[in-house]
C-alpha positions as CSV (number, residue, x, y, z in Angstrom):
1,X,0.0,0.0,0.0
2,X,1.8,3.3,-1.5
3,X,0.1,6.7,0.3
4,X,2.4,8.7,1.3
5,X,2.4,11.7,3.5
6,X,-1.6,11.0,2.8
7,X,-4.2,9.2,4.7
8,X,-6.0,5.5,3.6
9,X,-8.9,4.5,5.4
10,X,-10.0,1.2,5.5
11,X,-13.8,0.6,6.7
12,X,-16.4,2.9,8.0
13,X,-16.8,1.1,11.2
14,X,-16.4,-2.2,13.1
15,X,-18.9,-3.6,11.7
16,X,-17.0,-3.6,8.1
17,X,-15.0,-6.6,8.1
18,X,-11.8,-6.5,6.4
19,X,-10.6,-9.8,5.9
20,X,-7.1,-10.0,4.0
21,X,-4.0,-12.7,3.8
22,X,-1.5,-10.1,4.4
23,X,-1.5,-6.7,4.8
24,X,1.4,-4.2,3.9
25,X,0.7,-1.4,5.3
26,X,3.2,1.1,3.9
27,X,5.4,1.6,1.0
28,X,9.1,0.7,2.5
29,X,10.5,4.3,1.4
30,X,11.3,7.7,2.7
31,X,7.6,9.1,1.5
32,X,6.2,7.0,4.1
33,X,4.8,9.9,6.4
34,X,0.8,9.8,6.4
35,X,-1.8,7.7,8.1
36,X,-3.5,4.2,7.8
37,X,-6.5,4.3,9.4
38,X,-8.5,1.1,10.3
39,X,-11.7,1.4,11.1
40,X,-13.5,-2.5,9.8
41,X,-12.5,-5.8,12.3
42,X,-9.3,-7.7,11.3
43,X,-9.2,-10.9,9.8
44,X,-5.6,-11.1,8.7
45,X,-3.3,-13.5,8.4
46,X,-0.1,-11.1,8.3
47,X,0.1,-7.6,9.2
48,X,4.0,-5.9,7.5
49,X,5.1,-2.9,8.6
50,X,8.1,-1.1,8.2
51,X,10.7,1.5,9.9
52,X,9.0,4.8,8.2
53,X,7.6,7.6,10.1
54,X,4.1,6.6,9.3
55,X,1.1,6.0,11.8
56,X,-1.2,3.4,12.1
57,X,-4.8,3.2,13.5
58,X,-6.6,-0.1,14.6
59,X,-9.5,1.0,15.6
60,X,-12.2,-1.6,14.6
61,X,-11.1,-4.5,16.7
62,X,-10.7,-8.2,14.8
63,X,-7.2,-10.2,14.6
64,X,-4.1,-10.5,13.5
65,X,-2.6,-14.4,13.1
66,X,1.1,-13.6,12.7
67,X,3.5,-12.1,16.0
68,X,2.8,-8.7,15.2
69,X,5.6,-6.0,15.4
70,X,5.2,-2.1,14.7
71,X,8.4,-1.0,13.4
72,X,6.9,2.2,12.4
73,X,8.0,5.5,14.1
74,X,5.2,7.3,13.7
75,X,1.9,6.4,16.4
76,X,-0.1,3.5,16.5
77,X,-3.7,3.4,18.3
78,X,-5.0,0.1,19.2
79,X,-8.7,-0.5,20.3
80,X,-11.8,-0.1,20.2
81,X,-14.7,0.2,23.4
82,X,-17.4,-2.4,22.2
83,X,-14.4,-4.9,20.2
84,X,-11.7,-7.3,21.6
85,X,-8.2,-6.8,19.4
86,X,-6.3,-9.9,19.4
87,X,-3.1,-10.9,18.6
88,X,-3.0,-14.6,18.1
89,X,1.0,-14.6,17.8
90,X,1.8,-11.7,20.2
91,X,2.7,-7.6,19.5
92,X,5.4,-5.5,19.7
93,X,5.0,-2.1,19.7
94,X,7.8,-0.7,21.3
95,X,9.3,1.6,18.2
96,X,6.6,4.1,17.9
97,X,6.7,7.4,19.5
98,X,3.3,6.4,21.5
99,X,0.9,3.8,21.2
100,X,-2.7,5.0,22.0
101,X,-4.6,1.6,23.7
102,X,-8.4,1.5,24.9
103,X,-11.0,-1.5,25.4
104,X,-10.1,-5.0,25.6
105,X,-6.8,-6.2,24.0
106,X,-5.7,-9.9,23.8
107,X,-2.5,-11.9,22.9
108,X,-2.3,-15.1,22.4
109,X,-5.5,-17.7,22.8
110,X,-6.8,-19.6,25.7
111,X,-6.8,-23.2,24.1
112,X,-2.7,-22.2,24.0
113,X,-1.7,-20.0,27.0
114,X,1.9,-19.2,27.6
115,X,2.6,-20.2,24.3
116,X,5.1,-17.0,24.2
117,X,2.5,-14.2,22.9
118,X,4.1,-11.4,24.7
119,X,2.7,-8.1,25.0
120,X,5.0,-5.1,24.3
121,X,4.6,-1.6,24.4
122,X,6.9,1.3,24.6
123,X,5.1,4.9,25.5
124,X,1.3,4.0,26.1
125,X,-1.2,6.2,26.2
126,X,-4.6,5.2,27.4
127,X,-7.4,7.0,25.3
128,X,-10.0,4.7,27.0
129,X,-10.4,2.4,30.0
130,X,-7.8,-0.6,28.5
131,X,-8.0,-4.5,29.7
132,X,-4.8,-6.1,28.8
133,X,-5.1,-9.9,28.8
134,X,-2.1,-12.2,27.4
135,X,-3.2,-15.9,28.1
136,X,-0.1,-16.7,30.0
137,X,2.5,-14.6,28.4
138,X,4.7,-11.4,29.3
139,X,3.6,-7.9,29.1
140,X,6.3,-5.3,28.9
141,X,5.2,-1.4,29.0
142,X,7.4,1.6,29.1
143,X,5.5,4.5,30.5
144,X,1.6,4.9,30.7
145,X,0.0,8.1,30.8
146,X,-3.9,9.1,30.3
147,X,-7.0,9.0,32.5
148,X,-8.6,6.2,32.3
149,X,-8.5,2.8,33.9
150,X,-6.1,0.3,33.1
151,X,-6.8,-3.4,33.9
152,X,-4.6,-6.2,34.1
153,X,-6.7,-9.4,33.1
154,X,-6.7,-12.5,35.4
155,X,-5.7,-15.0,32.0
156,X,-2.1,-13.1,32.4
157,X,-1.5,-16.3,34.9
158,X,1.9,-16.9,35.3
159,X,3.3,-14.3,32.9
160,X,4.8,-11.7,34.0
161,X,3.9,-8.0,33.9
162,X,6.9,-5.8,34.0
163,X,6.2,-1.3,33.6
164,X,9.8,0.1,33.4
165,X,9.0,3.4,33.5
166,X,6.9,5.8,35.3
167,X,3.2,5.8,35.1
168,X,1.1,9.1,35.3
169,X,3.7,11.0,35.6
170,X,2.5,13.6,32.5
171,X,-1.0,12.6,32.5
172,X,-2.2,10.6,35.9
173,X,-4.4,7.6,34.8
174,X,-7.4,6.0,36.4
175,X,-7.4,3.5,38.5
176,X,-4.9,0.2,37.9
177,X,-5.9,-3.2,38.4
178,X,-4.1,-6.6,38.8
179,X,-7.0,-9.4,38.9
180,X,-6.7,-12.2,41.1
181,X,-5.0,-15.4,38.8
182,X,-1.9,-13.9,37.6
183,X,0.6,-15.4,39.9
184,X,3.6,-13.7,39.2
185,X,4.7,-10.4,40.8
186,X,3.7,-7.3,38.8
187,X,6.7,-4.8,38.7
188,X,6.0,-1.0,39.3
189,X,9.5,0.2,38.3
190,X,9.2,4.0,38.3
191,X,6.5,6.3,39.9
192,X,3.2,5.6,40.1
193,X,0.4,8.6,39.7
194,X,-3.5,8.3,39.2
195,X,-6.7,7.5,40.8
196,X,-6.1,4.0,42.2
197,X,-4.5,0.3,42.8
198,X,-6.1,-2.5,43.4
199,X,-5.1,-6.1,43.9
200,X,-6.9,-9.1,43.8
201,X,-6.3,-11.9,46.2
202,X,-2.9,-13.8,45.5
203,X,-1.7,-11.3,43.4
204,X,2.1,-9.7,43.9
205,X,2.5,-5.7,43.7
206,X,5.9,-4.6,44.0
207,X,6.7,-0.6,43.7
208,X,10.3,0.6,43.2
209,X,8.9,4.3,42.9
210,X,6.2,6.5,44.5
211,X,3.0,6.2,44.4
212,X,0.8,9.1,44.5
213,X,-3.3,8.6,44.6
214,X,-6.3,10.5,44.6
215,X,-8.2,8.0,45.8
216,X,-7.0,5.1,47.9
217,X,-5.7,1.5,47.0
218,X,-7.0,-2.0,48.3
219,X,-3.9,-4.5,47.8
220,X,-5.2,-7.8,48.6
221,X,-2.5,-9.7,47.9
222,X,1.3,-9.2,48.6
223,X,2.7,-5.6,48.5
224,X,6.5,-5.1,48.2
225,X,7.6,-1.9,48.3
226,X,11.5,-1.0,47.9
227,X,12.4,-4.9,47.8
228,X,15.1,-6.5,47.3
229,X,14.8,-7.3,43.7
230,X,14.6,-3.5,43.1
231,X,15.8,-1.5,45.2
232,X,16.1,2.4,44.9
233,X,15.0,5.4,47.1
234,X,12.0,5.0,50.2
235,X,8.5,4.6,48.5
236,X,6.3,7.1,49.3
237,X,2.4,6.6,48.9
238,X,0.1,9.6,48.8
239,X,-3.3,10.1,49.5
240,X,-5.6,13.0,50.0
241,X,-8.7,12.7,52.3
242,X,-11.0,10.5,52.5
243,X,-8.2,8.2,50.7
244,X,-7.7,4.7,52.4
245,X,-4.9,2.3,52.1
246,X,-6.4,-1.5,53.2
247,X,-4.6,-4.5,52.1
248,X,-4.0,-8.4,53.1
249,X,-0.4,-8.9,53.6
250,X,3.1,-6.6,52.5
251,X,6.9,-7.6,53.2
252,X,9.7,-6.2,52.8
253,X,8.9,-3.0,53.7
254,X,11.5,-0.9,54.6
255,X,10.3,2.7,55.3
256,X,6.3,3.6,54.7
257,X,5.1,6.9,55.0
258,X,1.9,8.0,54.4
259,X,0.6,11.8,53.3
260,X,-1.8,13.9,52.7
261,X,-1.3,15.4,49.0
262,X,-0.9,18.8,50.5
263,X,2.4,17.6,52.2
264,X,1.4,16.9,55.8
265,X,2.1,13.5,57.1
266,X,-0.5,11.3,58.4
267,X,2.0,8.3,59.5
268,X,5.9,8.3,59.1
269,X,7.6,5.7,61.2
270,X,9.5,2.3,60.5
271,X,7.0,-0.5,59.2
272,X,7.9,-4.3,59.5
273,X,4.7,-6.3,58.7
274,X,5.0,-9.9,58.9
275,X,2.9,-11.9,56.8
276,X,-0.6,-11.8,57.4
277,X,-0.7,-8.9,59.0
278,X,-3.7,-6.7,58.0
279,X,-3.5,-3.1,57.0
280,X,-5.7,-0.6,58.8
281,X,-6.9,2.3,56.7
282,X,-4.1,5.0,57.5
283,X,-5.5,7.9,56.5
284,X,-7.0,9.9,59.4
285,X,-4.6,8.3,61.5
């Protein structure tokens, strides 16, 4: 497909299917510079792209059979509210300035989980409330910015969910989930700023950064903050009133001091929770 610093569309809407063995979707030259836009389902056997400044929109849900990667520069939005993208063989979009993600986005298939179907973005950006589910495999993410919610689907399982960056930090997001079933830690590598955490039962959060809430968090499952694995500076988590840290069980805790967001401390002392241990809510303290 040859468009240049122009713009293709393909559909009108979701309910255009666009069903295709492969799809190229660039010329591989320096014109390279416009816009595919994707607005029909997916039905594709092979999605090419190539290492051109170009941009491409998913925006009508459907699938994609072969490990997708998105070696263009430009941006790539994948999503749609009411449509489940899926990668059967895995994505990788860590090569575009920003990757815009919203609604319910798959890797991999459930009759096959773990079959190494990573997920891998680089900058995201959520333009909606995003569910990430990759049947077992990895998921790799940069930094995350926008305000809306971000879940973390339960058929992650045993993958492992890794963020290397900071999230919120130049547009807070909503409130992150981690659904009880996925059994390895998930990794909070930078900051975190938004709404809220929550952790299902069983589940591992471990925070190498600060985090900094509007609301409050409920961590049901095993909190790590500054641990071992990761160590860096004192997390700090925030909260303004009527915020509410409760939780199940956290180890390794070092130092944990809790604020109010106009800088006054509720609780600043030396924490060692044993296993087990409930939280009580800390704010008002």
């Amino acid at each position: 497909m040859r468009y240049g610093s122009g713009t293709v569309t393909l559909g009108d809407a979701a309910g255009d299917t666009i069903t295709l063995g492969t799809l190229i979707t660039a010329a591989n030259d320096a014109r390279s510079t416009g816009s595919l836009i994707i607005n029909g389902a997916l039905a594709l056997s092979t999605l090419t792209t190539y290492a051109r400044p170009y941009s491409i929109y998913i925006n009508g849900g459907g699938s994609i059979a072969n490990a997708v990667t998105f070696n263009n520069t430009g941006s790539v939005a994948i999503g749609n509210l009411s449509a489940t993208t899926t990668f059967t063989s895995g994505v990788n979009a860590s090569s575009p300035a920003t990757t815009q993600l919203k609604g319910t986005i798959v890797s991999g298939t459930s009759i096959n989980p773990g079959a190494g179907t990573p997920i891998t973005f680089g900058a995201a950006e959520l333009v909606g409330a995003t569910v990430l589910d990759s049947n077992g495999s990895n998921v790799s993410i940069g930094s995350i910015d926008g305000p809306y919610n971000l879940t973390f689907a339960s058929g992650i399982g045993s993958g492992v969910v890794d963020i290397t960056s900071n999230v919120g930090a130049n547009s807070p997001v909503g409130t992150i989930t981690v659904q009880a079933g996925i059994t390895q830690p998930v990794l909070f590598r930078g900051s975190v700023t938004g709404v809220g955490l929550v952790g299902g039962l069983g589940t591992t959060l471990s925070f190498d950064g600060n985090v900094d809430l509007t609301g409050g968090a409920n961590l049901l499952g095993l909190t790590q903050l500054n641990n071992t694995l990761y160590a860096s500076q004192n997390t700090t988590f925030s909260f303004p009133l009527p915020g509410c840290l409760t939780g199940h069980r956290t180890s390794l805790c070092r130092v944990w001091v809790v604020k109010y967001l106009l800088g006054r401390w509720v609780e600043q002392h030396q924490l060692e929770r044993e296993q087990g241990q409930r939280l009580a809510c800390l704010v008002g303290m």
